[in-house]
N, C-alpha and C positions, 0 to 999 in steps of 0.2 A: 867722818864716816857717812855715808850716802845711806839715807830714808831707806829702808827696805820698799818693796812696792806691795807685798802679800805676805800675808805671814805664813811661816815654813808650817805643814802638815805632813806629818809622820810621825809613828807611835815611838822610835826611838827621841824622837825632837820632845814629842810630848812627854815622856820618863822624862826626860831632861828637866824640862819646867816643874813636873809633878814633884819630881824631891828638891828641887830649886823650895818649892813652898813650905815642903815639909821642912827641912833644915829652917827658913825663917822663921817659920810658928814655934819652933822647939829656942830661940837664941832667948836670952836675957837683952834685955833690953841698950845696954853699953855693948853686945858684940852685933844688934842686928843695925845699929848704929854706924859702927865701924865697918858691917858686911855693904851697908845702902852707902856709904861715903867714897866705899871704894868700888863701886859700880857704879854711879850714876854721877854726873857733875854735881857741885857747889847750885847752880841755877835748876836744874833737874829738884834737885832735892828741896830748895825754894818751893816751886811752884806745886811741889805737891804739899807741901805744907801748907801754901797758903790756898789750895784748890780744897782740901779738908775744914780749913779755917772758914773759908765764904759756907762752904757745905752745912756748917756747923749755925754760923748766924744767917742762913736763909731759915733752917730748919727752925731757929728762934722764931721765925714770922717778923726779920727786920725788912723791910723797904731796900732796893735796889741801891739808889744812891747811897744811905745809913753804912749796906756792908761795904761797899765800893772805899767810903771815909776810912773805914777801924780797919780793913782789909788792906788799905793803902796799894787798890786796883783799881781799873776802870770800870765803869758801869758796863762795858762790854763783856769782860772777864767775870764779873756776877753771870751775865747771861746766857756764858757759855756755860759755865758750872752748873745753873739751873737746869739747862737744857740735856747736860750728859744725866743730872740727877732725876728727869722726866723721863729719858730714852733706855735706862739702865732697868728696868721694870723692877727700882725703888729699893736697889740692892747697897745704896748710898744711904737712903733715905732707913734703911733697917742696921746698918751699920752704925750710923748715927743713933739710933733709939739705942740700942745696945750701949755703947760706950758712956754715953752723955743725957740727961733729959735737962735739955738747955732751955732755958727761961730769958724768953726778953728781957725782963727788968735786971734780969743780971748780967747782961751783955750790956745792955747799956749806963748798968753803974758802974760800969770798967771804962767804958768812954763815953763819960760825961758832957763831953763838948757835940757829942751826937743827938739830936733829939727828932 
């Protein structure tokens, strides 16, 4: 499938996405599982998993290289993550507080061999 180049604007396009959301906020957690499995690839679904993951251990206040090791990504990939969590005007970074109030020392007694 070929990149889009713009993303489509229209109020029926936009209904479309809008209950696209609402149906995902209403699933249990095993169908919205099986709703993201069958939309998005195996590697799609990786990489947001692991783009939430670095999100998660910057937000501890790990070091670049640190999340790069536990993340099992490159120091590049931390930097783009930082960068979309800078440019997002912090809608990652409140997302984050909500879910989780992650603590360095407990990221790093999960991987120990990081210091």
């Amino acid at each position: 499938m070929a990149k889009p180049k713009t993303e489509i604007i229209n109020d029926s396009y936009e209904k479309i996405i809008d209950d696209m959301y609402y149906y995902l906020a209403s699933l249990p957690k095993p169908e919205m599982v099986s709703f993201l499995e069958g939309v998005f690839t195996e590697s799609e679904i990786r990489m947001m998993h692991r783009r939430w993951h670095i999100a998660i251990l910057l937000s501890a206040g790990l070091e670049y290289r640190a999340v790069a090791s536990i993340a099992n990504v490159s120091t590049g990939t931390v930097m783009s993550v930082k960068k979309l969590m800078l440019s997002d005007k912090e809608s990652v970074s409140k997302a984050i507080k909500h879910f989780k109030d992650v603590k360095k020392d407990e990221v790093l007694a999960d991987n120990r061999t990081i210091a």
